[in-house]
Every structure is written in structure tokens, then in C-alpha cells.
VEXMIVEX-71193 format. One record per residue (C-alpha): residue number from 1; residue in one letter; x, y, z. Coordinates in Angstrom, 2 decimals, always signed. Last residue first. Layout:
! VEXMIVEX-71193
<dogu><k>NUM</k><r>A</r><x>X</x><y>Y</y><z>Z</z></dogu>
...
***
This chain:
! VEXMIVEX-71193
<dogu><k>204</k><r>X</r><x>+14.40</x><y>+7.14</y><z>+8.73</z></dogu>
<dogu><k>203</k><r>X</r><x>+16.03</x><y>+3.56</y><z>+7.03</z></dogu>
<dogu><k>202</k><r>X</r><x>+16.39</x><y>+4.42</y><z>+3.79</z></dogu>
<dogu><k>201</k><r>X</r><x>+15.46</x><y>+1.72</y><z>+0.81</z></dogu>
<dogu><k>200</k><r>X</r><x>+16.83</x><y>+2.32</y><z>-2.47</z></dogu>
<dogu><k>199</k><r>X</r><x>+15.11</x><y>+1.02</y><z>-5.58</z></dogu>
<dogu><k>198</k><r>X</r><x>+16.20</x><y>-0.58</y><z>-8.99</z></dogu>
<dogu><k>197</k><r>X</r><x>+13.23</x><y>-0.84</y><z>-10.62</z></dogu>
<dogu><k>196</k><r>X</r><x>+11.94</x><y>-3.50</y><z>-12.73</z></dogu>
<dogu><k>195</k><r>X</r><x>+8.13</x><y>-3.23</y><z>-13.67</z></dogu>
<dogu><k>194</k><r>X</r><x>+4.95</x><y>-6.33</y><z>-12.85</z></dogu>
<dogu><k>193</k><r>X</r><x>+1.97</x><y>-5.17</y><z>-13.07</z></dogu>
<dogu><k>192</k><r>X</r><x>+2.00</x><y>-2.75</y><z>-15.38</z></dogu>
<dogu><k>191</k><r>X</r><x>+0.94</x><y>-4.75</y><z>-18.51</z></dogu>
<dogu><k>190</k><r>X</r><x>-2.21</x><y>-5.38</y><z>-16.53</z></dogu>
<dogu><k>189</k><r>X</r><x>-3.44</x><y>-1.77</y><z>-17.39</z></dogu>
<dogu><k>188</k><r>X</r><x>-3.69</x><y>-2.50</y><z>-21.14</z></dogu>
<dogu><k>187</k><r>X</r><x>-1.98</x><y>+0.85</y><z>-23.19</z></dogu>
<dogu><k>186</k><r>X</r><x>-3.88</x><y>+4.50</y><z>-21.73</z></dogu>
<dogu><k>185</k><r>X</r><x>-1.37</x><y>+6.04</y><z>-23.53</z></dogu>
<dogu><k>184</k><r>X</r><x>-0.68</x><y>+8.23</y><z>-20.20</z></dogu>
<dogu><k>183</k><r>X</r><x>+0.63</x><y>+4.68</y><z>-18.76</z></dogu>
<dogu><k>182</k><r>X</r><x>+2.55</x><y>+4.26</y><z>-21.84</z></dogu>
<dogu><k>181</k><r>X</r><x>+4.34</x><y>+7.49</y><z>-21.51</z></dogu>
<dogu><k>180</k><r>X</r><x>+5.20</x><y>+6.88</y><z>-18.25</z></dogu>
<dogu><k>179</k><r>X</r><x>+6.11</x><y>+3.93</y><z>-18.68</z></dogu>
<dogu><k>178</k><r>X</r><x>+9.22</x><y>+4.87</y><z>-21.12</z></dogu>
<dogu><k>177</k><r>X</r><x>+10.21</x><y>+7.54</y><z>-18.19</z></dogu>
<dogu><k>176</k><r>X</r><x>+9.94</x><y>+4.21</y><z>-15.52</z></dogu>
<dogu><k>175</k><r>X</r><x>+6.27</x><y>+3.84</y><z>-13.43</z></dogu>
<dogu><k>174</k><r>X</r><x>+6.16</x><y>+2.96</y><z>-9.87</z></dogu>
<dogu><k>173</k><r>X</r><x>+2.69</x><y>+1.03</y><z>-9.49</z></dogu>
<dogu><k>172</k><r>X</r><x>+2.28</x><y>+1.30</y><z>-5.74</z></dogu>
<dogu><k>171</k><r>X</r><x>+3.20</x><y>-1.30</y><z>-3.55</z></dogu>
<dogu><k>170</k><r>X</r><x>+1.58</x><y>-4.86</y><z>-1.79</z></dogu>
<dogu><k>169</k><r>X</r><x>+2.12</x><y>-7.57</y><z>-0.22</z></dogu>
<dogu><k>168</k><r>X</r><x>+1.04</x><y>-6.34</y><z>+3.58</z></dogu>
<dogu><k>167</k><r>X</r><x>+2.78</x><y>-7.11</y><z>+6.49</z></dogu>
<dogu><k>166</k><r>X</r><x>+6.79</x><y>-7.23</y><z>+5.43</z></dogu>
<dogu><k>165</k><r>X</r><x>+6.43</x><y>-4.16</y><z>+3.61</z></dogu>
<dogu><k>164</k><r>X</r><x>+10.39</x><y>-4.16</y><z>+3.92</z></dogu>
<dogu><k>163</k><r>X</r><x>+11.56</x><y>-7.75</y><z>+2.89</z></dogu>
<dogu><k>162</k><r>X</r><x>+8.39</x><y>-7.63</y><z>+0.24</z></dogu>
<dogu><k>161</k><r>X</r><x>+10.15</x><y>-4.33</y><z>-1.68</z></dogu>
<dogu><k>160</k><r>X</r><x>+12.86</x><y>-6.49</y><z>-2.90</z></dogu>
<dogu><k>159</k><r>X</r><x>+11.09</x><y>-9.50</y><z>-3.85</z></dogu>
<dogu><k>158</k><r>X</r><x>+8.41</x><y>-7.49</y><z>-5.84</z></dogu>
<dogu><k>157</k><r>X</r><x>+5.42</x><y>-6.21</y><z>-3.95</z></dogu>
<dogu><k>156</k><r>X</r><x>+1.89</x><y>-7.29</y><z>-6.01</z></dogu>
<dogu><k>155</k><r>X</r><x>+0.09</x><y>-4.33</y><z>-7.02</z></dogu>
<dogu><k>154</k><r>X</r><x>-0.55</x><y>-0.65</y><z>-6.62</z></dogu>
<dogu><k>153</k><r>X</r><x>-2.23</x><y>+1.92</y><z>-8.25</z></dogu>
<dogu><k>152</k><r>X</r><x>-2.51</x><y>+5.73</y><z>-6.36</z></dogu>
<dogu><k>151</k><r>X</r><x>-5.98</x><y>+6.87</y><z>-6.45</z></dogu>
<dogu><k>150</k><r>X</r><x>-6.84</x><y>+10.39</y><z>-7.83</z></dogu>
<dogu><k>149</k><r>X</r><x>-9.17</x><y>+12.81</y><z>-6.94</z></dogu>
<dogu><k>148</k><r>X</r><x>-10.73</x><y>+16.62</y><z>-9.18</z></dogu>
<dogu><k>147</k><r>X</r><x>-13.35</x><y>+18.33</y><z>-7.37</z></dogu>
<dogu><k>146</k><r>X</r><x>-16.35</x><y>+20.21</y><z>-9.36</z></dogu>
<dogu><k>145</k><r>X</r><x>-17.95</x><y>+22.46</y><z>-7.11</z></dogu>
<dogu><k>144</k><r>X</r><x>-21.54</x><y>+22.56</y><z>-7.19</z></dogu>
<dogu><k>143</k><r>X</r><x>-21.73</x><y>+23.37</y><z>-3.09</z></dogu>
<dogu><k>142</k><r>X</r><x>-23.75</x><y>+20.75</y><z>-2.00</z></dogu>
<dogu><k>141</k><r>X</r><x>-23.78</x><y>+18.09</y><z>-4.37</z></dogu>
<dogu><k>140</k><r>X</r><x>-20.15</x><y>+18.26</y><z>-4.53</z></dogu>
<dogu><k>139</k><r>X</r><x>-19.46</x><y>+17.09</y><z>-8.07</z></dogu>
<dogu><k>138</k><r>X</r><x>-17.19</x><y>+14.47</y><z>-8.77</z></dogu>
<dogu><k>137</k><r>X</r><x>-13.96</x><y>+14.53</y><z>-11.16</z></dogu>
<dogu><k>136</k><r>X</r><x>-11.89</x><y>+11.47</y><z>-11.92</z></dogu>
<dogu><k>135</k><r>X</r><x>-8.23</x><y>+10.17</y><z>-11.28</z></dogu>
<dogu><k>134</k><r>X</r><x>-6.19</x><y>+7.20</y><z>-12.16</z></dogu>
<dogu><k>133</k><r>X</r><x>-2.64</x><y>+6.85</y><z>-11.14</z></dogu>
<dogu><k>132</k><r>X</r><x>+0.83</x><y>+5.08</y><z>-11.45</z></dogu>
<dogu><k>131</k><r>X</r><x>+3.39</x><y>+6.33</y><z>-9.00</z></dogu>
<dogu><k>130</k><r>X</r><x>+5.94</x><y>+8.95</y><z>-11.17</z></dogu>
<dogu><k>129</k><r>X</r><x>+9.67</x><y>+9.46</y><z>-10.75</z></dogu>
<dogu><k>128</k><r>X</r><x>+11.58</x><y>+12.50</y><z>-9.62</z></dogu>
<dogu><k>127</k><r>X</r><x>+15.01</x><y>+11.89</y><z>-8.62</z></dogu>
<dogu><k>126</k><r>X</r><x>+16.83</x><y>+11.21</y><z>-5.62</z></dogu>
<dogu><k>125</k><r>X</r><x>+20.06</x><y>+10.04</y><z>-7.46</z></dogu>
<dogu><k>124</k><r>X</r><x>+19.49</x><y>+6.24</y><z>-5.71</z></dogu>
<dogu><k>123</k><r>X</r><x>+15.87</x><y>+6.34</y><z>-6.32</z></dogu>
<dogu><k>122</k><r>X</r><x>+13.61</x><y>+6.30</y><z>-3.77</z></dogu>
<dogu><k>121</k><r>X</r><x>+11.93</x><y>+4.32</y><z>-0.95</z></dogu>
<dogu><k>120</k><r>X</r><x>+11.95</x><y>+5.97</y><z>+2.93</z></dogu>
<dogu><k>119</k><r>X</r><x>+11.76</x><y>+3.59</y><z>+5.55</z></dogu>
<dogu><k>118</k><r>X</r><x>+10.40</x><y>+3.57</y><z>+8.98</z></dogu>
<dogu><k>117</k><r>X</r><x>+11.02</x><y>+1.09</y><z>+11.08</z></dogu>
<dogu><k>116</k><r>X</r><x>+7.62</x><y>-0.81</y><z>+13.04</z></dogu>
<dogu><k>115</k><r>X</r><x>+7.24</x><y>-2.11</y><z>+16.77</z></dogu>
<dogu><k>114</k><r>X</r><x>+3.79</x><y>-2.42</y><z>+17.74</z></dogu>
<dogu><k>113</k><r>X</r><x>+3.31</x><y>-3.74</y><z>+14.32</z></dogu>
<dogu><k>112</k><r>X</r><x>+1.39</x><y>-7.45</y><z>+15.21</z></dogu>
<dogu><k>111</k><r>X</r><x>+4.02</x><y>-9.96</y><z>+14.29</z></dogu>
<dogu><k>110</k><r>X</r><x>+6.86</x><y>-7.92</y><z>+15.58</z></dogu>
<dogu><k>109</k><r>X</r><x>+9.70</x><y>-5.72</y><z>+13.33</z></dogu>
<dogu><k>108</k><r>X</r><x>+7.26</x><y>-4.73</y><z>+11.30</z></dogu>
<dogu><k>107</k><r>X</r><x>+8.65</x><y>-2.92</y><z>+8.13</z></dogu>
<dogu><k>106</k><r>X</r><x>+7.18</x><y>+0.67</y><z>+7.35</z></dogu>
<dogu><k>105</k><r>X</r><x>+6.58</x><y>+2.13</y><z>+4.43</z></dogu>
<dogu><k>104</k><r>X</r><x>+7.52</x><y>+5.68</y><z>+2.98</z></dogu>
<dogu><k>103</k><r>X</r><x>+7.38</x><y>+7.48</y><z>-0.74</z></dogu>
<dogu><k>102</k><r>X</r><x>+9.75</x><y>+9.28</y><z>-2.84</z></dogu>
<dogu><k>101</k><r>X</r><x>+10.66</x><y>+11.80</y><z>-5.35</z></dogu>
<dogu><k>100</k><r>X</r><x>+6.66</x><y>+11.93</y><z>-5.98</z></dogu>
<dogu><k>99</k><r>X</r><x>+4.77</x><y>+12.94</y><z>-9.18</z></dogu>
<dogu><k>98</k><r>X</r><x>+1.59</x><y>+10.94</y><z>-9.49</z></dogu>
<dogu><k>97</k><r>X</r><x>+1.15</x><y>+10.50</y><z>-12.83</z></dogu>
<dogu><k>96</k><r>X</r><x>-2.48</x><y>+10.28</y><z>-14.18</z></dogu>
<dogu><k>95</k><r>X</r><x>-4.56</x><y>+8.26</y><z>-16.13</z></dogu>
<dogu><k>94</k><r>X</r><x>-8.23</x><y>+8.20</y><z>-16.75</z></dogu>
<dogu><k>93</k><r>X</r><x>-8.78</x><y>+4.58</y><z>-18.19</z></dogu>
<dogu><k>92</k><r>X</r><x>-9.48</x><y>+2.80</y><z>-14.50</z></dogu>
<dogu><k>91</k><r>X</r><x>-12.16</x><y>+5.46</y><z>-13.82</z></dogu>
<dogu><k>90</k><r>X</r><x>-15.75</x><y>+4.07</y><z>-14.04</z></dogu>
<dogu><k>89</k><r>X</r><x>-14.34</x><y>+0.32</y><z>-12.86</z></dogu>
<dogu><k>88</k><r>X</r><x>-12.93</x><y>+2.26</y><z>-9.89</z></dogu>
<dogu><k>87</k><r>X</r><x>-15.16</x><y>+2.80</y><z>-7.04</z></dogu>
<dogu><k>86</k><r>X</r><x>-17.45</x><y>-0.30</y><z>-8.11</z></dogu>
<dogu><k>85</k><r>X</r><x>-14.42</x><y>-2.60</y><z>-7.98</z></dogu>
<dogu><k>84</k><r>X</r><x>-14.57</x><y>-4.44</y><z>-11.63</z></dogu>
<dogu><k>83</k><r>X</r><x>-11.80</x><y>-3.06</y><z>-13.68</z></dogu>
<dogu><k>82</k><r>X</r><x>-9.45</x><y>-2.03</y><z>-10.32</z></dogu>
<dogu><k>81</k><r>X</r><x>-9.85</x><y>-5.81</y><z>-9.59</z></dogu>
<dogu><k>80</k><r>X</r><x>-5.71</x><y>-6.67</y><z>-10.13</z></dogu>
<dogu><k>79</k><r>X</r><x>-4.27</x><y>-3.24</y><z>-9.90</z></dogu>
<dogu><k>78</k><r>X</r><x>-5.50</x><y>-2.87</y><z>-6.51</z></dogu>
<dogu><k>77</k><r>X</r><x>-6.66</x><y>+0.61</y><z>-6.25</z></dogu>
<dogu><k>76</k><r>X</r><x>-4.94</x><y>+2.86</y><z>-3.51</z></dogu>
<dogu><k>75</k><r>X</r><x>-6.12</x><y>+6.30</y><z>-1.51</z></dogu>
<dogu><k>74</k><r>X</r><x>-9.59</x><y>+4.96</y><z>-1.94</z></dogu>
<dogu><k>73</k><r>X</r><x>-11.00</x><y>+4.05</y><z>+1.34</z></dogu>
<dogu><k>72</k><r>X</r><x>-10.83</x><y>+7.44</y><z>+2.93</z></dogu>
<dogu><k>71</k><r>X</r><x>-12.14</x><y>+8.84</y><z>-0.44</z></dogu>
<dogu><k>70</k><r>X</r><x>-15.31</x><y>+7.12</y><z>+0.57</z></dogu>
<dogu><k>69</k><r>X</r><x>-16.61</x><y>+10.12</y><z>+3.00</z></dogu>
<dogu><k>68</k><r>X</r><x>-16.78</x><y>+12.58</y><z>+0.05</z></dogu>
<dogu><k>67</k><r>X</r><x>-20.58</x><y>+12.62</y><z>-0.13</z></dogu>
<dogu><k>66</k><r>X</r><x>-23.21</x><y>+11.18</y><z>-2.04</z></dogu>
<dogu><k>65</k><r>X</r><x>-20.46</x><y>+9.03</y><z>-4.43</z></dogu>
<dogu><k>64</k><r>X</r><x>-21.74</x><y>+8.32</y><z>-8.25</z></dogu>
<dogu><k>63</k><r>X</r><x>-19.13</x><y>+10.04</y><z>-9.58</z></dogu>
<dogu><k>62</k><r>X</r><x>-16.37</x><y>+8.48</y><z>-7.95</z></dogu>
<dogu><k>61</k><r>X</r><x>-14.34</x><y>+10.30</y><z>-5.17</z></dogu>
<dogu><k>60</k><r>X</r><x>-10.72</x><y>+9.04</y><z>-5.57</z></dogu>
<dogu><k>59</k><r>X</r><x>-8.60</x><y>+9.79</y><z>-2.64</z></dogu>
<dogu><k>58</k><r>X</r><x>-5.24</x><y>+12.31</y><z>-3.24</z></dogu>
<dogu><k>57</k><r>X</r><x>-6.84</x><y>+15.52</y><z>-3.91</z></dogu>
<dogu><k>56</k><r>X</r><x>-5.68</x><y>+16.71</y><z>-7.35</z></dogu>
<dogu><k>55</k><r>X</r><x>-3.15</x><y>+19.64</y><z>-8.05</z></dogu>
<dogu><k>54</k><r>X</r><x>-2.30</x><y>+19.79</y><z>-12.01</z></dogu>
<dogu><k>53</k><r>X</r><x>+0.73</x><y>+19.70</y><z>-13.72</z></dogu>
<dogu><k>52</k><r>X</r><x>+0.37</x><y>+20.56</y><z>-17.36</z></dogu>
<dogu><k>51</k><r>X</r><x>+1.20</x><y>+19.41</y><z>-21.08</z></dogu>
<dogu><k>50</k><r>X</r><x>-0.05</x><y>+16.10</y><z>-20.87</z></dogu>
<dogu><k>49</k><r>X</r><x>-3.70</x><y>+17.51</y><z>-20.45</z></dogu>
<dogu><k>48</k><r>X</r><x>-6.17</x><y>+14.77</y><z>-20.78</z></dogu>
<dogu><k>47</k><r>X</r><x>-3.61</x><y>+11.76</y><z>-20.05</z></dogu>
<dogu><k>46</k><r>X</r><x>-3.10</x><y>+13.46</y><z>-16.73</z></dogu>
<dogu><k>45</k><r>X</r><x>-0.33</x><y>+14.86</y><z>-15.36</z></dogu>
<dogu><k>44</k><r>X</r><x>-0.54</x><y>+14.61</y><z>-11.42</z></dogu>
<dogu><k>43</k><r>X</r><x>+1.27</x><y>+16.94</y><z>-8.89</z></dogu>
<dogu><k>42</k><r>X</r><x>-0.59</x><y>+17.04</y><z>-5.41</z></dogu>
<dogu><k>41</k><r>X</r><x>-3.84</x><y>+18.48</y><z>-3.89</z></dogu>
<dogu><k>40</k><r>X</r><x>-3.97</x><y>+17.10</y><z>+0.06</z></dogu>
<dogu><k>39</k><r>X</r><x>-6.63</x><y>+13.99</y><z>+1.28</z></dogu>
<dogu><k>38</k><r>X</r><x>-5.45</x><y>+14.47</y><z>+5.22</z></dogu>
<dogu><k>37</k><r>X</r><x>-5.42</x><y>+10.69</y><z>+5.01</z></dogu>
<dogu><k>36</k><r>X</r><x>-2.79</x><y>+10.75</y><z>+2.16</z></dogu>
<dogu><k>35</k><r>X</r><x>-0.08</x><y>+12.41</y><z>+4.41</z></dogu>
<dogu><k>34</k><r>X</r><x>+2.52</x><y>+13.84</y><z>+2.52</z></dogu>
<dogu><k>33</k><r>X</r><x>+6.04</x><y>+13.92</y><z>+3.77</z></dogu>
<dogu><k>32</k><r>X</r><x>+9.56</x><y>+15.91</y><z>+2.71</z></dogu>
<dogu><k>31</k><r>X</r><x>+6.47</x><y>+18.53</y><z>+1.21</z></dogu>
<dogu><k>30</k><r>X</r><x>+7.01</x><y>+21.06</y><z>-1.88</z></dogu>
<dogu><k>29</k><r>X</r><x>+3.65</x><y>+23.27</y><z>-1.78</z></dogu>
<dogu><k>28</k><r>X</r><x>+2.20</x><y>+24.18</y><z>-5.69</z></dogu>
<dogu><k>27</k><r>X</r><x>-1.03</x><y>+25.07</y><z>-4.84</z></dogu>
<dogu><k>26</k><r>X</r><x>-0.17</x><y>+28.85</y><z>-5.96</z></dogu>
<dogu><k>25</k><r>X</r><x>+1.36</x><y>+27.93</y><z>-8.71</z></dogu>
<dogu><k>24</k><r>X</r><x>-1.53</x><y>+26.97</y><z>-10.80</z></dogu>
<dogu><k>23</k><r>X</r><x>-1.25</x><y>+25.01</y><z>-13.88</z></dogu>
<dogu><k>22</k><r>X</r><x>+2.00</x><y>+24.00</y><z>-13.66</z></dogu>
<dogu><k>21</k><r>X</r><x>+4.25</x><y>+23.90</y><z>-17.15</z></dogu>
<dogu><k>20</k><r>X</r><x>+5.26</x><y>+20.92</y><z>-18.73</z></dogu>
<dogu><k>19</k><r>X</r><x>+8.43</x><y>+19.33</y><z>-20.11</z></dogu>
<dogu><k>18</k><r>X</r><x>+8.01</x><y>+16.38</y><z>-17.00</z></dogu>
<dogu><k>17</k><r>X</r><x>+11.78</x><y>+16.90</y><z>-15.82</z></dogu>
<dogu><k>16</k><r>X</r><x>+11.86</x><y>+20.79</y><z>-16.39</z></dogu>
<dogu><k>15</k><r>X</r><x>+8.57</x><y>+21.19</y><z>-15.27</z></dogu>
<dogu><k>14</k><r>X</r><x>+8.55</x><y>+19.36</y><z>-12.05</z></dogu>
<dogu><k>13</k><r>X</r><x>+12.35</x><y>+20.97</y><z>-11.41</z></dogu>
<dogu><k>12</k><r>X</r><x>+10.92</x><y>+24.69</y><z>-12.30</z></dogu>
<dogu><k>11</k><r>X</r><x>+8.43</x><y>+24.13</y><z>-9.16</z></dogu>
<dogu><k>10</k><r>X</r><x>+10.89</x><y>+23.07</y><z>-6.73</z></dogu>
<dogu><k>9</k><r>X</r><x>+11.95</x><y>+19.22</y><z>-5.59</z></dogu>
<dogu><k>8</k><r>X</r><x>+10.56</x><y>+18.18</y><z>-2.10</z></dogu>
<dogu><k>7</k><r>X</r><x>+7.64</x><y>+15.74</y><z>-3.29</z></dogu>
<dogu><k>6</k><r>X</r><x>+7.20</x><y>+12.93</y><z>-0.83</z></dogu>
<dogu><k>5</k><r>X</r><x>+4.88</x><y>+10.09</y><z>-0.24</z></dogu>
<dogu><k>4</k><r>X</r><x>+2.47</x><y>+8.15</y><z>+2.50</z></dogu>
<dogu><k>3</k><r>X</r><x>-0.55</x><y>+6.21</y><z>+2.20</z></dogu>
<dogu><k>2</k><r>X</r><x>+0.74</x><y>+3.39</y><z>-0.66</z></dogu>
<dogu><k>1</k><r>X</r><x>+0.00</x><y>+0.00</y><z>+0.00</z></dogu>
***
């Protein structure tokens, strides 16, 4: 799983690695740790509009949603039933990168978490990379207002990745530069279910 990530690098880094320009500045907040249960606006590109970075609330409202309550529940989408899960099946085709330089998990060191390491997971340069996303828009009934949410992918943890998320087999989608072009294409979502990355993992 995926509830914690990172995006420390400056504004003219996003657009220099990504070749596009952010859409509004002004959301733009660098953060060493993001905390996907306080539901924040982040940098996603989305297959739409490959030419900006946008700010979407991390957990995916679906259309169909009374209130925003469920977004709680859908900070990830397993990769392997995001076609027929009820919450994604409407939104599995609208892509998005998730720009991060990072993300955290911790590794239980007992069977039932009390005692748990944190550990940062990155590249060994500390480059930008992008988590695999799909996002909609849902209308607060309320208000009118049209809010933009994403849901980070994940899938089955490589060998690697299992020795640290020792209690759950699972991370996100993380998506190489030729990737990330074929995520955006929309290609077969179960092609991404298995990608080599060489990772580092930092005990914090």
C-alpha cells in the first residue's frame, strides 16, 4: 500500500523533468512527507492535459459518491480488480502520474506492528519518478464544485520491496520515463503489473 509520499523538488524541477508547465502555482507546496489521510492536492499529469501539472486531492471520489466520506478508502486501487471494484471500474482509463521523489513504508519488526522502522523508498540520485494513477472529477452536491481525486495503483510487492512491507504484499505502481508514456497512452493496465526498478530503501 501506498498512504504516505514525498515531493521536495521546486516548481521549475517538475517542469523541467516532465516538459510541462504548472497550472496553478499557488497550490504548488514542496512537502519531505505527505499524508494521504489528510486527502492534500498534489502533482498529477493526466492523459487529458499532458502538457500541465495539475493539483488533485489524493482519494478518488467516484461520480456516483453522495458525499466525500469514501475517499478514505480509496487512496490505492488494486491493480488486479481495479476493472470491476465499483469505485474504480468508471475510472481505470483516466490516467495520471503521481509525481513523488519518494514514498515511505514501514517494516514490522513484531508480528502485530507495535514495533515498526520507517523507511523511505527512492531512487538512488533522488530523482523525480511517477506512481501510477487514475483520477476522476465528482461534483459536490452541495456546493456545485467540481473536485478533481486520484488513487494511487498498486500491485503485487516485488522480492525487494516484500523484505520491507513485510505485512502487507503490496506497492504502488512505480512507473519508468518509457512507462510513463505508456501509462498516459492509456496501453492495457495489466501490462503494469509487474516493472523493474532498482530502488533504495532508507532507514528514517
Amino acid at each position: 500500500m501506498c498512504f504516505h509520499s514525498k515531493q521536495s523538488k521546486k516548481a521549475q524541477e517538475l517542469e523541467s523533468r516532465y516538459k510541462a508547465k504548472i497550472e496553478d502555482l499557488s497550490l504548488f507546496k514542496p512537502m519531505e512527507e505527505i499524508n494521504g489521510f489528510s486527502f492534500p492536492k498534489t502533482p498529477v499529469i493526466t492523459h487529458e492535459k499532458k502538457e500541465l501539472i495539475q493539483h488533485f486531492n489524493w482519494g478518488l471520489i467516484p461520480k456516483w459518491a453522495k458525499d466525500n466520506s469514501i475517499r478514505q478508502y480509496t487512496l490505492n486501487a488494486r491493480i488486479e480488480t481495479i476493472k470491476e471494484k465499483p469505485s474504480y471500474r468508471d475510472a481505470y482509463q483516466n490516467r495520471c502520474l503521481v509525481i513523488v521523489d519518494g514514498f515511505y513504508e514501514w517494516h514490522w519488526l513484531d508480528p502485530k506492528g507495535k514495533n515498526k522502522q520507517k523507511y523511505l523508498i527512492s531512487f538512488a540520485d533522488n530523482s523525480l519518478f511517477a506512481l501510477g494513477g487514475i483520477w476522476t472529477e465528482w461534483v459536490d452536491k452541495t456546493s456545485g464544485e467540481i473536485v478533481k481525486t486520484y488513487s494511487i495503483v498498486t500491485t503485487e510487492s516485488d522480492e525487494a520491496f516484500g523484505k520491507i512491507k513485510n505485512n502487507k504484499n503490496r506497492m504502488p505502481v512505480i512507473l519508468t520515463e518509457k512507462n510513463e508514456d505508456d501509462w498516459l497512452a492509456v496501453s492495457a493496465i495489466e501490462e503494469f503489473s509487474k516493472i523493474e526498478n532498482e530502488l533504495v530503501f532508507t532507514r528514517v
